[in-house]
N, C-alpha and C positions, 0 to 999 in steps of 0.2 A: 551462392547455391540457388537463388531464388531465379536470378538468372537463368540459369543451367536448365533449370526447372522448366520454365517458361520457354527457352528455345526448342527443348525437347519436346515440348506439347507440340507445338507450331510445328516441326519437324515431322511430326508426326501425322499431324492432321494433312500435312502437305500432300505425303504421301497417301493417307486414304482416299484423299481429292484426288490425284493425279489417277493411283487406280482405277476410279469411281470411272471419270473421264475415260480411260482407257478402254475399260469393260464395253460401255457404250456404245462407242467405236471401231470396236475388235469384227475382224475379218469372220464368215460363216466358217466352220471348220467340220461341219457335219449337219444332218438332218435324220430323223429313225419317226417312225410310225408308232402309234399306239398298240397296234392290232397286225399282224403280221398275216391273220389269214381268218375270213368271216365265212359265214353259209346262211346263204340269204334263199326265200323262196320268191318265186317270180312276183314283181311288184310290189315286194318289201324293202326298204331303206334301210343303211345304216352309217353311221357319221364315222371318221377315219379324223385322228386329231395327228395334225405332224407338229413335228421336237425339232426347231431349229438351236442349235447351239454356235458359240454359245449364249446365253442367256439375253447378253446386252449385244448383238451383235447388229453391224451398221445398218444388213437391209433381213428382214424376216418374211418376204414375199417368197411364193411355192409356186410352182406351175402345175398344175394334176394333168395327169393321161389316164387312159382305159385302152392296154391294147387292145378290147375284143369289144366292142361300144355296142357289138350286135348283145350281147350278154348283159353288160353292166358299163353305165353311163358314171360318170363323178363331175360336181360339181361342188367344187368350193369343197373337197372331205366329203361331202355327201353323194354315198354309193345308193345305186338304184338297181335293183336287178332285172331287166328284162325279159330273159328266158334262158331255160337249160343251157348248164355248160359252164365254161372254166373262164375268166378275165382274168389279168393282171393289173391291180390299180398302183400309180408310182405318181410319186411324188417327189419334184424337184427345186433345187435351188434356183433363185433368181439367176445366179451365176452361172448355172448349168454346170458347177462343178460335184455337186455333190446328191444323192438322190435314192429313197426307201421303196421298199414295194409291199404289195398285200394280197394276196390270192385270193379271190372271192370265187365260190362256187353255189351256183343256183341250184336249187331242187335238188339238191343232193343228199346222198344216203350217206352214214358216218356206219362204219362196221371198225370194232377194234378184236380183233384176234391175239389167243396167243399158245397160236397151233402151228409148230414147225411140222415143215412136208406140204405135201396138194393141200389146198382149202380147193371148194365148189362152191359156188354159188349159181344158183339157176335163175334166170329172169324172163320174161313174157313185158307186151306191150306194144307198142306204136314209135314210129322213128328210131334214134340211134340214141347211142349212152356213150362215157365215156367212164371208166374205169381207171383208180390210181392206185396201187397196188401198194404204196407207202414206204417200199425198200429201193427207194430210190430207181425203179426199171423205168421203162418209158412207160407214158399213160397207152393204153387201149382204147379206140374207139369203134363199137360195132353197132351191126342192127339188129334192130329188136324182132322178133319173131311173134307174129300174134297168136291169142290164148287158143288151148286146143285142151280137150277133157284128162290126153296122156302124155301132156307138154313137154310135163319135167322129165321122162327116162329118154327122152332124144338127146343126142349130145349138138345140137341147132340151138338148144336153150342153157347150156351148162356151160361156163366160164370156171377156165382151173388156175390155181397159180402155186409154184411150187416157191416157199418161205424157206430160208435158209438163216444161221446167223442168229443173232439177238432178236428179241418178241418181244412185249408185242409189236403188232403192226395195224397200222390206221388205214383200211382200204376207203375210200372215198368214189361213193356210184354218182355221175351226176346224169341226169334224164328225166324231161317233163312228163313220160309216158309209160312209165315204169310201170305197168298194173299186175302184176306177181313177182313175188320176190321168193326164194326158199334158198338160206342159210343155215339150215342144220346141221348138225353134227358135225361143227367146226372152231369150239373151245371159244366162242367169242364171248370179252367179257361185257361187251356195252354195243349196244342196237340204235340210230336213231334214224329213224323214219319219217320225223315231221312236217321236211322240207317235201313231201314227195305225196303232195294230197288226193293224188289219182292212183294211187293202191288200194285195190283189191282184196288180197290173198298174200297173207304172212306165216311163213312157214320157219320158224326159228326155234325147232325144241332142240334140243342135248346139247345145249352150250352152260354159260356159265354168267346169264344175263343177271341181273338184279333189281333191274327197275325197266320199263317198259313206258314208256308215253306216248301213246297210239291220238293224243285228242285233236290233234287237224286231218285226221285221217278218216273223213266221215264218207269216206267210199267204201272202209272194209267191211266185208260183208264174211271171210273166214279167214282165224286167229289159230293157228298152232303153237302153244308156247311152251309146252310140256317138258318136264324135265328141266327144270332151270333154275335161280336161287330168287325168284321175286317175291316178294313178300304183300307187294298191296296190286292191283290193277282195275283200273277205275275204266271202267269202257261206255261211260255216260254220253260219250260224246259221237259215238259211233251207229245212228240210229238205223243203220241197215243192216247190222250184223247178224249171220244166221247161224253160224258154227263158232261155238271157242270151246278148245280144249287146253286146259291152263293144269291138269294135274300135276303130281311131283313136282311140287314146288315149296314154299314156305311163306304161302297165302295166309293174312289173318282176315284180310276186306278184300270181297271180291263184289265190285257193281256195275249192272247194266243196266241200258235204257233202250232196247231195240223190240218191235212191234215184230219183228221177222227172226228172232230168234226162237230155233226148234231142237237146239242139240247143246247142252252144258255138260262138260263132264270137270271136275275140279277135284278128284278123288287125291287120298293122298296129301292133305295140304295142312296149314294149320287152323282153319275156322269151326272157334266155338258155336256152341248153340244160337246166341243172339246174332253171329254174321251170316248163319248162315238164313234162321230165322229173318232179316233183313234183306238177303239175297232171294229169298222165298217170294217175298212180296215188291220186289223190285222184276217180276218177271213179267214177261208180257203174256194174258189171257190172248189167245187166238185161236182160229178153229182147224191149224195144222197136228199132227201128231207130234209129241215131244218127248225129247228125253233129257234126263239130269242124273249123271250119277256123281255121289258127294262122299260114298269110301271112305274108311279110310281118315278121318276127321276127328277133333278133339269132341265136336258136337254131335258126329255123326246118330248118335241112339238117340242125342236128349234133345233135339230138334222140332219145330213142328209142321213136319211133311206134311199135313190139312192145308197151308198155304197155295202152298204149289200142286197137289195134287186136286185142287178145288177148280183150279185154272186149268187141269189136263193133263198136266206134268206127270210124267211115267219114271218113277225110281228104280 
């Protein structure tokens, strides 16, 4: 029995050895990416880690490309964005048998919709954009038409696309020169505009947004976001801004830090006395005419309009 015992071990260890050995050994039988698709702004990095399998395999060496090198360089996984527009980074086996990819998109705008039929979008700016509509159609690429005071009711500046099928849908703008954008009244639940720091003019009320992150965007200078589900919008970071109308929403903190702003209306929202008492003295004194109107509000009566009304501020 003891025997038995002791052969069995050996027998056994043999073969975890042998395995161990084998694993080691073993032929590449695939490679996958961590990251299937990034959005990088111009001059920003980001590290792409590749999955050679399997694990113990003989040789774990990658070759990287960048179809579009004018866009986005790679080097060793590390993606660099250059300027506006789409690359494909791919990553291969030593063997050239097996090989992942990863979209990367500079300066690019993220819209997610989930409005069957035409969506609109209207756009102004400098150079060309390219547009991915996210239901699988071919991407679009046009040019941009520069700003004029009655831009948007030209159809020169309105881009349509008719959504059919399952929603939502992730349209994808990429363009270093994008400086007005207007998205309204097109059921979008998520906006992101960060990659696109030469904006202007954001025009995005009657959707279905719920958060808002405008802080690399320290060009806007007018915010439309009325009508929508955001609950906070921090606009500290935007020190040109002259226009925001944030009503109909479900605002409890609303702040700003702009020397040129002359027009707040946030009627309709939810801010008690103290946010808005804080929004009161977050305003800027200047010698232009202003108006604030705050409707509409849990604080609206028990508030103390002396702040703002000291500064010039016209309720």
């Amino acid at each position: 029995m003891t025997c038995l015992k002791r052969f069995s071990f050996i027998l056994v260890a043999s073969i975890i050895l042998i395995t161990a050995c084998e694993d080691k050994n073993a032929d590449v039988t695939g490679i996958s990416l961590d990251q299937t698709s990034i959005a990088l702004a111009k001059g920003d990095s980001a590290i792409l880690k590749a999955i050679v399998t399997p694990k113990h395999a003989i040789s774990r060496e990658v070759i990287w490309e960048s179809d579009n090198t004018e866009v986005a360089t790679v080097d060793n996984g590390i993606v660099t964005a250059v300027k506006a527009g789409t690359a494909t980074i791919t990553v291969i086996t030593s063997d050239g048998r097996y090989r992942a990819a990863c979209t990367v998109s500079v300066n690019a705008m993220t819209i997610i919709t989930g409005k069957s039929g035409y969506v609109k979008i209207y756009m102004s700016g400098n150079g060309s954009f390219t547009i991915d509509w996210g239901d699988g159609t071919a991407r679009e690429t046009h040019s941009l038409q520069p700003y004029t005071w009655d831009w948007y009711v030209s159809s020169d500046y309105c881009y349509t696309h008719a959504f059919s099928g399952a929603y939502p849908d992730t349209v994808t703008i990429t363009g270093e020169n994008v400086t007005h954008l207007y998205c309204f009244d097109n059921h979008l639940t998520y906006l992101d505009v960060s990659k696109n720091t030469e904006l202007k003019e954001l025009h995005c009320s009657g959707n279905q947004i719920v958060s808002l992150d405008l802080s690399n965007n320290i060009n806007l200078t007018n915010l439309q976001c009325y009508h929508n589900k955001i609950k906070s919008l921090d606009m500290r970071q935007n020190p040109v801004l002259f226009e925001l109308l944030c009503s109909n929403n479900q605002l409890t903190g609303l702040f700003v830090d702009s020397n040129n702003l002359v027009r707040l209306d946030c009627d309709n929202n939810q801010l008690n006395a103290a946010a808005l008492d804080a929004l009161f003295e977050m305003l800027p004194d200047n010698s232009m005419s202003k108006l604030i109107v705050i409707n509409d509000n849990p604080g609206t009566n028990s508030c103390n309009r002396n702040i703002a009304t000291g500064k010039g501020w016209v309720f």
